[in-house]
N, C-alpha and C positions, 0 to 999 in steps of 0.2 A: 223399685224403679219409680221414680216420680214422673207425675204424671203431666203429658205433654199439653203446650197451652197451643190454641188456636195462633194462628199466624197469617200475616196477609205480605211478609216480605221476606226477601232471598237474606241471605249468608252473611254476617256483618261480624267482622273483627273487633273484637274490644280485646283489653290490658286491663287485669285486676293483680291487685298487690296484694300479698299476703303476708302476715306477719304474726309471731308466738313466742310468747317471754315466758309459759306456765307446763307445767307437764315436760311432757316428752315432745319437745319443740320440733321437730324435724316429722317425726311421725305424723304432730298434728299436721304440717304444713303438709306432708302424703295425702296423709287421709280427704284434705280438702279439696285436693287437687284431683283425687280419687273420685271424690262425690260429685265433683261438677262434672266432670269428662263421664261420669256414668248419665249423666241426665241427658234426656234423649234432643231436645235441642240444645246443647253446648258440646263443640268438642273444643280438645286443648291443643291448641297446633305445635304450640313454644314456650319453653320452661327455662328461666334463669338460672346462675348460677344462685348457691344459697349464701344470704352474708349476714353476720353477725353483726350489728349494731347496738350502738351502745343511745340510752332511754332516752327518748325524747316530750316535753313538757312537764312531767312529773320524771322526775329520776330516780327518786328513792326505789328501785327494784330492777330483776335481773334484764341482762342483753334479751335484745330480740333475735330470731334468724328473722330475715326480710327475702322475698323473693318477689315475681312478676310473674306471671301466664298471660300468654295471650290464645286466645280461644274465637272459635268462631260460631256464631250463635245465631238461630232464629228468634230470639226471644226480645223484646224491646226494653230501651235502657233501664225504665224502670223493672218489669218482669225479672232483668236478671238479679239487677239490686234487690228483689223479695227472694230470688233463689238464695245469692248468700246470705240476706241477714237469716234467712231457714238452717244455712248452712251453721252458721257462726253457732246458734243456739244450739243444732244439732251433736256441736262439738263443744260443747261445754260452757261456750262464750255467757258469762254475764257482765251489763254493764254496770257496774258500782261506780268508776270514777272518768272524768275525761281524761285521755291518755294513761291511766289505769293498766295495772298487767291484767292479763287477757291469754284465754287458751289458742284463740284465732281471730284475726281481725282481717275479713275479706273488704275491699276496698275498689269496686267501680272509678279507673283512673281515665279510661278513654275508651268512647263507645265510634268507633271508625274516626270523622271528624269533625261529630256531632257536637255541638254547642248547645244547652240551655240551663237555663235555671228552674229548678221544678221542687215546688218545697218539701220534696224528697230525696233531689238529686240536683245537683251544681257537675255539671260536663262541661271541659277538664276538669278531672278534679283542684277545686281551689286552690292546696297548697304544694301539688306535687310538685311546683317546681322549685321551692323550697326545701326539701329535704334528700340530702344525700342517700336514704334508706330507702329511698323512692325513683329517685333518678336513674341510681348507678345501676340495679335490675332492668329496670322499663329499657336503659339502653340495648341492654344484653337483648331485648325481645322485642323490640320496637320494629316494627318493619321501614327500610329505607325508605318507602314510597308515603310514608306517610307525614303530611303536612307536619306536624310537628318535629320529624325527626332531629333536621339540624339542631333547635332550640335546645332540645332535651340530651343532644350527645354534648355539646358547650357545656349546657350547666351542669352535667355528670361530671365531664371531665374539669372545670371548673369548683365545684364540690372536694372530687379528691385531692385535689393540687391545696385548697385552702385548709382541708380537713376538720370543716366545723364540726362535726359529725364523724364519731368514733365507727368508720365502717371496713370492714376485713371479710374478704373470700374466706369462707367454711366450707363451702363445697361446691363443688360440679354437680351437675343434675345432666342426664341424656333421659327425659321423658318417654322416650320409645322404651328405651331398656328399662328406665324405671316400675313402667305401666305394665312389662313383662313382668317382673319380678314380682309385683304384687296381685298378677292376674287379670290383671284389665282390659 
């Protein structure tokens, strides 16, 4: 159980993306989704469907599955950015190349609707709204109420209509059922 950081504020929604082109893609994407909702401030309220995409910036290697969670956290935008990069390494992740295949690549895309630049972290994520393997998830789990939703449901469905971006439903995820089934 990792161990909980001090906090001075209530409950705050963020959306991280997750994605795996190496091993057992699907399991890794469990596993990580496993490890945050075990961490005593993060739970995971809402779980995408899974969708296979095809590479982006380097292509020379396999489809990714891509997903979203969105979770609700005591921990601050930075804090949780150190949970996953702990997570990434914990799961096999090394960086050798930019856009590189990768056992796990957790991704801080929107902390509530928080803005800054911090030379660790850029809130929104910079190029989310750029990529169809980022969009089409976030919309599945974006909450209506939140400031960005209109922008991000256009450029989804915008995305699949233009189809720059090799993206296909692989699977349904129900996170309650899920997190039964592997004991959570």
């Amino acid at each position: 159980m990792a161990e909980s950081y001090e906090h001075n504020q209530p409950e705050t929604e963020a959306y991280i993306a997750l994605g795996s082109n190496m091993g057992d893609r699907e399991e890794l994407l469990q596993e990580a989704i496993r490890l945050l909702d075990d961490h005593p401030d993060i739970r995971v309220t809402r779980v995408s469907g899974i969708y296979e995409t095809d590479p982006v910036g380097y292509t020379d290697q396999p489809s990714f599955l891509n997903m979203v969670i969105a979770v609700q956290t005591l921990l601050t935008p930075v804090q949780l950015l150190h949970v996953q990069l702990g997570l990434e390494k914990r799961l096999g992740r090394i960086r050798h190349e930019r856009w590189g295949p990768r056992t796990i690549d957790l991704d801080l895309l929107l902390y509530d609707n928080v803005r800054m630049d911090h030379e660790e972290l850029t809130l929104p994520h910079p190029r989310m709204m750029e990529r169809a393997f980022v969009l089409v998830p976030l919309h599945d789990v974006l909450a209506e109420t939140h400031p960005l939703h209109r922008e991000v449901q256009e450029a989804a469905h915008a995305s699949l209509q233009g189809r720059k971006e090799g993206i296909t439903l692989w699977k349904t995820t129900n996170w309650r059922s899920a997190s039964e089934l592997f004991g959570s």
